[in-house]
C-alpha positions as CSV (number, residue, x, y, z in Angstrom):
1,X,-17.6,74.8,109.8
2,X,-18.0,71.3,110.8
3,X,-21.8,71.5,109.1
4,X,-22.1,68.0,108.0
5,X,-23.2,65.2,109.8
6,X,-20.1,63.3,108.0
7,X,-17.9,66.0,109.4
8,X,-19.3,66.0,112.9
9,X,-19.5,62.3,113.5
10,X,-15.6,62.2,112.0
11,X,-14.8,65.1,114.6
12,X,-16.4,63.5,117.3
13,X,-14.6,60.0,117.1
14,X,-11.3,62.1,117.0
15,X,-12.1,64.3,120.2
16,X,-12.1,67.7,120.7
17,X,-9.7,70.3,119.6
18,X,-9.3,73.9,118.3
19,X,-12.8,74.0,116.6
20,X,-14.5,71.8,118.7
21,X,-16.5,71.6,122.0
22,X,-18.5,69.0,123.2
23,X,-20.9,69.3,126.0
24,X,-23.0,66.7,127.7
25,X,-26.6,68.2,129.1
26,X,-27.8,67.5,132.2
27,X,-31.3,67.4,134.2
28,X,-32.3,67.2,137.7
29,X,-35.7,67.9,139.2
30,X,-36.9,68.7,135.7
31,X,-34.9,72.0,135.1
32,X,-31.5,71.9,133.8
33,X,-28.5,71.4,135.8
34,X,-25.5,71.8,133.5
35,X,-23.8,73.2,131.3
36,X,-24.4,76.4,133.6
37,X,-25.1,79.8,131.9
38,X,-21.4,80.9,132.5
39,X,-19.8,78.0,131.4
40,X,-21.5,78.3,128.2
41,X,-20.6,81.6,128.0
42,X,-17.0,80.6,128.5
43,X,-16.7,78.3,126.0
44,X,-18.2,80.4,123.2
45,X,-16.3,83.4,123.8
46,X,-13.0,81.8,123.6
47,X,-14.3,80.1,120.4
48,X,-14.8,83.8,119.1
49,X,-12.0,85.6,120.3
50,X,-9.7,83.2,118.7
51,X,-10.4,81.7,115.1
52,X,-14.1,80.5,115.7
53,X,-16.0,77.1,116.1
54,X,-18.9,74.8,117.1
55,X,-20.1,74.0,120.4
56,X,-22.2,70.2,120.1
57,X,-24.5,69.8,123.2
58,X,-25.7,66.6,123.6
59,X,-22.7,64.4,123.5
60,X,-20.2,64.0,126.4
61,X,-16.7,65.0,125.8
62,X,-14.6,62.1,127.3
63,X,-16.6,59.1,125.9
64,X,-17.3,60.8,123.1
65,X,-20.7,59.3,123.2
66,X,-23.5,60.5,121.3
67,X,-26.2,61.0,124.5
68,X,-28.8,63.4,122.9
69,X,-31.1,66.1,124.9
70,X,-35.1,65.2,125.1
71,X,-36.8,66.5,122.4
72,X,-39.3,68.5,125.0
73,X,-35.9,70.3,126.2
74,X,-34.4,71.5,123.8
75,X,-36.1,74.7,123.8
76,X,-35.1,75.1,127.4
77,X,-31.1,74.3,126.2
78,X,-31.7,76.4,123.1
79,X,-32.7,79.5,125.9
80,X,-29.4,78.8,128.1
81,X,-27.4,79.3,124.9
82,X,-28.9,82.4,124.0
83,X,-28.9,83.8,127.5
84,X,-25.3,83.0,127.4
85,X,-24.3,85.3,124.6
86,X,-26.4,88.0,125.5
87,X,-26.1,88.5,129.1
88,X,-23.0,87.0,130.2
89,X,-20.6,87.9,127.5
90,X,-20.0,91.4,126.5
91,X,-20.1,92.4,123.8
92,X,-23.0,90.1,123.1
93,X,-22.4,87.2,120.7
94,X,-24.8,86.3,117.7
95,X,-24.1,82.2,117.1
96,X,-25.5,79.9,114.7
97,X,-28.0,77.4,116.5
98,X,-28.8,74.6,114.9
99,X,-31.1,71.7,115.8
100,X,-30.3,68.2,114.6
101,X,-29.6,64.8,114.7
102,X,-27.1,62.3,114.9
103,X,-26.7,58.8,116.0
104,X,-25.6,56.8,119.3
105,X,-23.7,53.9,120.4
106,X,-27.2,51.3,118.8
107,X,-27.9,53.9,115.7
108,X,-30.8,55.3,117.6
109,X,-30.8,59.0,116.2
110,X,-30.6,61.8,119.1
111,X,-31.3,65.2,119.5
112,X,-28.5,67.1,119.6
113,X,-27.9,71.1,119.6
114,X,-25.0,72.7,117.5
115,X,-23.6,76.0,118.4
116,X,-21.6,77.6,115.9
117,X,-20.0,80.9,116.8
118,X,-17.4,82.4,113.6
119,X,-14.2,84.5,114.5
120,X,-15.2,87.2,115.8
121,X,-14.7,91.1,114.9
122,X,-14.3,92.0,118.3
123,X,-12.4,90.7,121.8
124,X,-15.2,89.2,124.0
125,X,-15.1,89.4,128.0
126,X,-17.0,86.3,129.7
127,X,-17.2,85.5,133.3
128,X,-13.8,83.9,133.1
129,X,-12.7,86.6,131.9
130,X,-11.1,87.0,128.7
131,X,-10.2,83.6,127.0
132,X,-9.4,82.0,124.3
133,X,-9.6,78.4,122.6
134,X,-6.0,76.3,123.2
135,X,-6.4,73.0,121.7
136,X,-8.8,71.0,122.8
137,X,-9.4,73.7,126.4
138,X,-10.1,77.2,126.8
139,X,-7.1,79.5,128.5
140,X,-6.9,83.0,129.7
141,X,-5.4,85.2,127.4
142,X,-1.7,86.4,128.5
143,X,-1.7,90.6,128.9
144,X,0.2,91.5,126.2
145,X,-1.0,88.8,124.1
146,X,-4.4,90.7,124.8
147,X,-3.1,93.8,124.1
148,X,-2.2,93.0,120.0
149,X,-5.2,91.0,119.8
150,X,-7.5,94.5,120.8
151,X,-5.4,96.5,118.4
152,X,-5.7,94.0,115.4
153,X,-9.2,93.7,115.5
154,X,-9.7,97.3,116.6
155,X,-8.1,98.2,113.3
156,X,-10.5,95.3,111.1
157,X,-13.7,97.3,112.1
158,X,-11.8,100.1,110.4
159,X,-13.5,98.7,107.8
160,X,-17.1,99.1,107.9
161,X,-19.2,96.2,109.9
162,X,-21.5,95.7,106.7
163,X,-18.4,95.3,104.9
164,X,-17.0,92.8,106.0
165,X,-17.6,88.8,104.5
166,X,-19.4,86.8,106.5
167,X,-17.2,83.3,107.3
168,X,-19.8,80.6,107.5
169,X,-21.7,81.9,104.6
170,X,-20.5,81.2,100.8
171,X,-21.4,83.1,97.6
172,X,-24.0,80.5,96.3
173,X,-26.1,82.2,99.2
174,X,-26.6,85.2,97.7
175,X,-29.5,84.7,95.0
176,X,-28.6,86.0,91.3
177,X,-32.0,87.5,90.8
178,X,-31.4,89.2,93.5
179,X,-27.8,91.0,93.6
180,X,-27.6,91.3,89.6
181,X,-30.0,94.7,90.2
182,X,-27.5,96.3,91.8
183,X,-24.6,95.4,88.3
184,X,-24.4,97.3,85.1
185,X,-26.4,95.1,82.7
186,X,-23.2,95.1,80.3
187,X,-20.6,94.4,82.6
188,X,-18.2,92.1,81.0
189,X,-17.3,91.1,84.5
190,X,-17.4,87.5,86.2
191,X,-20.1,87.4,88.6
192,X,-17.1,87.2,91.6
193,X,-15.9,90.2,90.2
194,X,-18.7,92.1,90.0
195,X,-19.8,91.2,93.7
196,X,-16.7,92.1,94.8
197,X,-17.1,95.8,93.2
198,X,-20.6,96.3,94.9
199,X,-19.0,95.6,98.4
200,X,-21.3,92.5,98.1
201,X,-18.5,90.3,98.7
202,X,-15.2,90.4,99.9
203,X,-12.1,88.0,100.5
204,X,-11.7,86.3,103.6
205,X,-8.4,86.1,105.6
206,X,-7.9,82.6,103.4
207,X,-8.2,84.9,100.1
208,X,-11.6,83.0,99.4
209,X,-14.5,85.4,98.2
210,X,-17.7,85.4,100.9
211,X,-20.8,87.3,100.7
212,X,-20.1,90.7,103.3
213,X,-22.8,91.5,105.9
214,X,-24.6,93.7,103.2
215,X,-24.3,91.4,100.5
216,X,-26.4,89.0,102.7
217,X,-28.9,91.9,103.6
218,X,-29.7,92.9,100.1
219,X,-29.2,89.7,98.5
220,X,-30.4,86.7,100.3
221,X,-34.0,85.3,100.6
222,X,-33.3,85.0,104.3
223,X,-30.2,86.6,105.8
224,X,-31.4,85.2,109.5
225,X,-29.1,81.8,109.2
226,X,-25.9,84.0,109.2
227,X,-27.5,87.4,110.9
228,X,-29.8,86.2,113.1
229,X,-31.5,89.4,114.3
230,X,-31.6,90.4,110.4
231,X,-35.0,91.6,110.5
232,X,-37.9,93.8,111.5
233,X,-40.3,92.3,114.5
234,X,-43.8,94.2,114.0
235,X,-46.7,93.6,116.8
236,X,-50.2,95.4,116.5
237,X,-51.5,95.5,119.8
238,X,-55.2,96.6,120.3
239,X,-54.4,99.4,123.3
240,X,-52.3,101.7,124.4
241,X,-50.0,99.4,126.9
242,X,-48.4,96.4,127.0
243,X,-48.8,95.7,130.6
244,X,-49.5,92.0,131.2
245,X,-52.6,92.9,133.1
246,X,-54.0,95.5,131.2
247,X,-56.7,93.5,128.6
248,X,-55.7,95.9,125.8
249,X,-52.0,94.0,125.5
250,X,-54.0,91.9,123.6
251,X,-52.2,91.8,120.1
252,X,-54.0,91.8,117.0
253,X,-51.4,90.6,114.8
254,X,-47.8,90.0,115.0
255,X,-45.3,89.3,112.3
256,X,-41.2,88.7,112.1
257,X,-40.6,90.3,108.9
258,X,-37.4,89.0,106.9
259,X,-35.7,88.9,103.8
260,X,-34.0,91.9,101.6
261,X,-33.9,95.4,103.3
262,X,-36.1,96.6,100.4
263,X,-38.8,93.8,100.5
264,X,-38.5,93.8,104.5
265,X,-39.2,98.1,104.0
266,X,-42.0,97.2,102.1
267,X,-43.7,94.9,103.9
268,X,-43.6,96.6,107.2
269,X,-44.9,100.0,106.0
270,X,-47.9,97.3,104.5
271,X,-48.3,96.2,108.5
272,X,-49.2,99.7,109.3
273,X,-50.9,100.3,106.7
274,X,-53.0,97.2,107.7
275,X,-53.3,97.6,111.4
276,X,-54.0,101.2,111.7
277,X,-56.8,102.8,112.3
278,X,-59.0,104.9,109.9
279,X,-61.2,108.3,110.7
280,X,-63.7,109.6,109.1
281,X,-63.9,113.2,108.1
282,X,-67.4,114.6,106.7
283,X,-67.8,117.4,104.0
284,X,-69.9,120.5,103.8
285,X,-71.3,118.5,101.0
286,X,-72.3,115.6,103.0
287,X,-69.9,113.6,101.6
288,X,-66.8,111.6,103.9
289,X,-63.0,111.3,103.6
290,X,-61.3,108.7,105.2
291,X,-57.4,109.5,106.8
292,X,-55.2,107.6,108.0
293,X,-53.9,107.5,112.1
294,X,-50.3,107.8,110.9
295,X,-48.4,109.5,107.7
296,X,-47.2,106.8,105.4
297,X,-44.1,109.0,104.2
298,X,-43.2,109.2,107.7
299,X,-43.5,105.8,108.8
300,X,-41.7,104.6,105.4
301,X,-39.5,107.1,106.3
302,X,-39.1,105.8,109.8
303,X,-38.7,102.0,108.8
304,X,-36.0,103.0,106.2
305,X,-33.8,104.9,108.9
306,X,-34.2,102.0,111.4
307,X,-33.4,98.6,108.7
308,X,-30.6,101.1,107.0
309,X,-29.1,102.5,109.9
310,X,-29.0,100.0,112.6
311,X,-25.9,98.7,114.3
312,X,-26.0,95.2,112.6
313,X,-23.0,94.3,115.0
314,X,-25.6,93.3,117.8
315,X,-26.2,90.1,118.7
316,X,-29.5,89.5,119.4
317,X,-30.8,93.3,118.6
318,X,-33.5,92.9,116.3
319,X,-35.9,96.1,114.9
320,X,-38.8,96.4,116.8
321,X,-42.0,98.1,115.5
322,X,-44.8,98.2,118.1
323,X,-48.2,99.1,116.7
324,X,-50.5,100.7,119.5
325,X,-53.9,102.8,119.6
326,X,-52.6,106.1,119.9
327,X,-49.3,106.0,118.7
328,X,-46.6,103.8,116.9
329,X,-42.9,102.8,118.6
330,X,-39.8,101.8,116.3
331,X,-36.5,100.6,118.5
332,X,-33.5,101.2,116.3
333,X,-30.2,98.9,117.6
334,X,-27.3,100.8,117.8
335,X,-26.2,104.0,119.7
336,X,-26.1,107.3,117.5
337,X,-22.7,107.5,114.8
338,X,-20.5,110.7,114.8
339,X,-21.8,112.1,118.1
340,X,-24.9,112.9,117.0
341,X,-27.6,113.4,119.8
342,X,-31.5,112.7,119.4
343,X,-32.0,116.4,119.4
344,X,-29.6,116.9,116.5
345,X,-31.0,114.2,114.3
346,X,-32.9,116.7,112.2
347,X,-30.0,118.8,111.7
348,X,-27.3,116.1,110.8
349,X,-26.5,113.6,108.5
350,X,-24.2,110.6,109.4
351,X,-24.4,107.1,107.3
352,X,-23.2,103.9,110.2
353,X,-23.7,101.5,106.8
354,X,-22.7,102.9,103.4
355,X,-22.5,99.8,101.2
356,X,-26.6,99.3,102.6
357,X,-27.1,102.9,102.3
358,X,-25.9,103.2,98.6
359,X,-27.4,99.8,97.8
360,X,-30.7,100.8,99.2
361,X,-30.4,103.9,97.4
362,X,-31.2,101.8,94.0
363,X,-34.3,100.0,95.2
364,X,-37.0,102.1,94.2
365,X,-39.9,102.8,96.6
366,X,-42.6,100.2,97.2
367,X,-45.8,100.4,96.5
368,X,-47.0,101.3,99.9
369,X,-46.2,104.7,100.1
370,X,-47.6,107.7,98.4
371,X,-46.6,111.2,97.6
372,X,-42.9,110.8,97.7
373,X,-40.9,113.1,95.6
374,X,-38.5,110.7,94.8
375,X,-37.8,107.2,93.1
376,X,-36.1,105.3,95.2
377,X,-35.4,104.0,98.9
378,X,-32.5,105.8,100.3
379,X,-31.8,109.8,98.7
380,X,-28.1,110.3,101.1
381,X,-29.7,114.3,101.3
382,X,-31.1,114.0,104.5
383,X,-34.4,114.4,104.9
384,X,-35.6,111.7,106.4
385,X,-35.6,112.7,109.9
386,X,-37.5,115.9,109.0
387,X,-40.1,114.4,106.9
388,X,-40.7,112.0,110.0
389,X,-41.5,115.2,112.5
390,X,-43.2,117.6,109.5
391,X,-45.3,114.9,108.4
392,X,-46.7,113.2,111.4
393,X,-46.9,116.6,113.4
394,X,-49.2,117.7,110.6
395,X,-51.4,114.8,110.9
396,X,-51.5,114.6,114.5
397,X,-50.8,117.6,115.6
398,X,-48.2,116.3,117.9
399,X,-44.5,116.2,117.3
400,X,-42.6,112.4,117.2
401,X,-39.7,112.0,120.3
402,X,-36.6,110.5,119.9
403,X,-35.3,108.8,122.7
404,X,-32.1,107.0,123.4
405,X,-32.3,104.1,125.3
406,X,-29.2,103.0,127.6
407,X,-27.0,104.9,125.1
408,X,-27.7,101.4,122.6
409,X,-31.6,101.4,120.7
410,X,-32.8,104.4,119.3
411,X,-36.5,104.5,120.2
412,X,-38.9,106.6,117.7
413,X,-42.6,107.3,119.2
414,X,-44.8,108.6,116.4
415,X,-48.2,110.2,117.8
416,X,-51.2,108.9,115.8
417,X,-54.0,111.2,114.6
418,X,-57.0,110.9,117.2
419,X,-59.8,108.4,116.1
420,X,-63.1,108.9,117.6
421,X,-64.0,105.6,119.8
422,X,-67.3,104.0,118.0
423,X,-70.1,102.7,120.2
């Protein structure tokens, strides 16, 4: 929507309307004055509880003038957004944030932001309450006009979130090499058709074909530019503690790991595999074994449940996988599906994304991990969850903790195996 610089410039001369906001940014003292937190949060919530659209900060709405922000602002504008849809609008929103340029009045080029945010699957609350996009102005929505619109899009998530296409993405962002793994190598089948029969892709409410949410996830280089939080954020840190003070908070290495669930499976079990320690058992014999701190089925194990299970909905909720001296932390977005309870997670099998789950179920298992009695990713039987606690209470001799954190992130704390400190 409006992605162009053609398009843009063409909007802006015509002023804003239905799909289009435009915001000047202010300064004063060196911090930013305007637009205000809630006012941003405003704006993009009515854009997403009616049919979606782009917020341009940097030009000011009643000249129409392109004024720009300062280059060594923008990260400070690009924060407001952010802080915007995740603390002042519930649920959070997950925009598109773009940085670019575009000319003024003399043809100078300015820094401008470009905030897209697509119809959204669910009816947003902001300060303002709720409020949708009129025209060129944003208008509280009338009760029983807010009633239908909760019951519509209440019944759309009947459908599962990863599901559903995603609007400002298009089929040529899925990568062939990628999604034909997943097809019958004889299908007769267009490749439209055949994306449409994996749940890859899906018909939007135009009738035009769009990659869905797992389509993107299992067949895009790099999902982030449509699912921002799309991926796994892995930290080794040399202690036991992340308190600012403390100098073990020191981190050793830190990646944001994206692309496919498989590959980004894959590549995290390879960070712990990397960071972790090693200890050294000796023989009878005199000779020496090296083991490792932490089980690799379990933390394979571990990493699968979090990328395949996660509540993708969440804006802003991104996997977390903390690497520390004594133990490992994964932080799983979401709250529990079906009513399960951290203490039945060993006892009970629910699925939150089946498309991902049956997808991932075809990927067969990296590299990384050894021992496993089976060939691919994702088996449906189960046995994850009891792999995690057999395996790493075995090693360790401690048994893993699930916790549930403000009833939204599943956090996993695996005990490593005790390392003897060298001098």
């Amino acid at each position: 929507m409006l992605g162009t610089r053609s398009e843009l410039m063409e909007k802006i001369r015509l002023g804003e309307d239905s799909f289009l906001e435009l915001k000047e940014v202010r300064f004063a003292g060196g911090k930013m004055s305007g637009p205000s937190q809630d006012a941003l949060a405003d704006e993009l919530a009515a854009f997403a509880n009616a049919s979606g659209g782009v917020l341009l900060l940097g030009v000011e709405d009643r000249s129409r003038a392109v004024l720009g922000i300062p280059l060594d602002r923008l990260d400070a504008v690009e924060q407001r957004v952010r802080d915007a849809c995740e603390q002042s609008v519930r649920p959070p929103l997950a925009p598109i944030i773009e940085r670019m340029t575009l000319p003024d009045d003399t043809g100078v080029e300015q820094p401008v932001l470009r905030v897209e945010v697509p119809r959204s699957l669910f009816v947003h609350e902001s300060p303002g309450g709720y409020q949708h996009r009129v025209g060129s102005s944003k208008r509280p929505i009338p009760p029983d006009q807010l009633a239908r619109l909760f019951q519509q899009r209440s019944q759309s998530r009947l459908i599962r979130f990863d599901e559903t296409p995603v609007m400002n993405a298009t089929l040529a962002d899925l990568d062939e090499d990628l999604w034909r793994r997943f097809a019958p190598l004889d299908s007769p089948d267009a490749p439209e058709v055949l994306l449409r029969k994996l749940a890859m892709a899906a018909c939007d409410e135009q009738g035009r074909s769009r990659p869905t949410v797992a389509g993107l996830l299992l067949a895009c280089r790099d999902a982030r530019p449509f699912l921002p939080a799309a991926f796994v954020q892995a930290v080794a840190y040399a202690g036991a503690s992340i308190e600012p003070s403390a100098e073990a908070a020191y981190q050793e290495d830190a990646r944001d790991i994206s692309g496919p669930l498989d590959q980004q499976i894959s590549e995290a079990c390879a960070f712990v595999r990397k960071n972790m320690r090693m200890r050294a058992v000796k023989h009878p014999d005199g000779g020496r074994e090296d083991r490792p701190q932490f089980s690799m089925l379990a933390v394979f194990e571990a990493v699968t449940n979090a990328v395949a299970h996660r509540d993708y909905s969440m804006g802003g909720a991104k996997v977390r996988l903390r690497l520390f001296r004594d133990r490992l932390e994964l932080f799983t977005p979401g709250m529990l599906p079906n009513t399960m309870t951290p203490e039945s997670l060993p006892l009970r099998q629910a699925a939150r994304n089946e498309v991902v789950t049956s997808l991932l179920a075809r990927c067969p298992v990296p590299s990384e991990v050894d021992g496993l009695q089976r060939r691919f990713i994702m088996d449906k039987r189960g046995e994850g969850v009891p792999i995690i606690l057999s395996e790493s209470e075995r090693l360790s001799g401690r048994r893993p903790e699930y916790r549930l954190i403000d009833a939204s992130e599943l956090m996993l704390s695996i005990y490593g195996a005790e390392i003897e400190e060298r001098p």
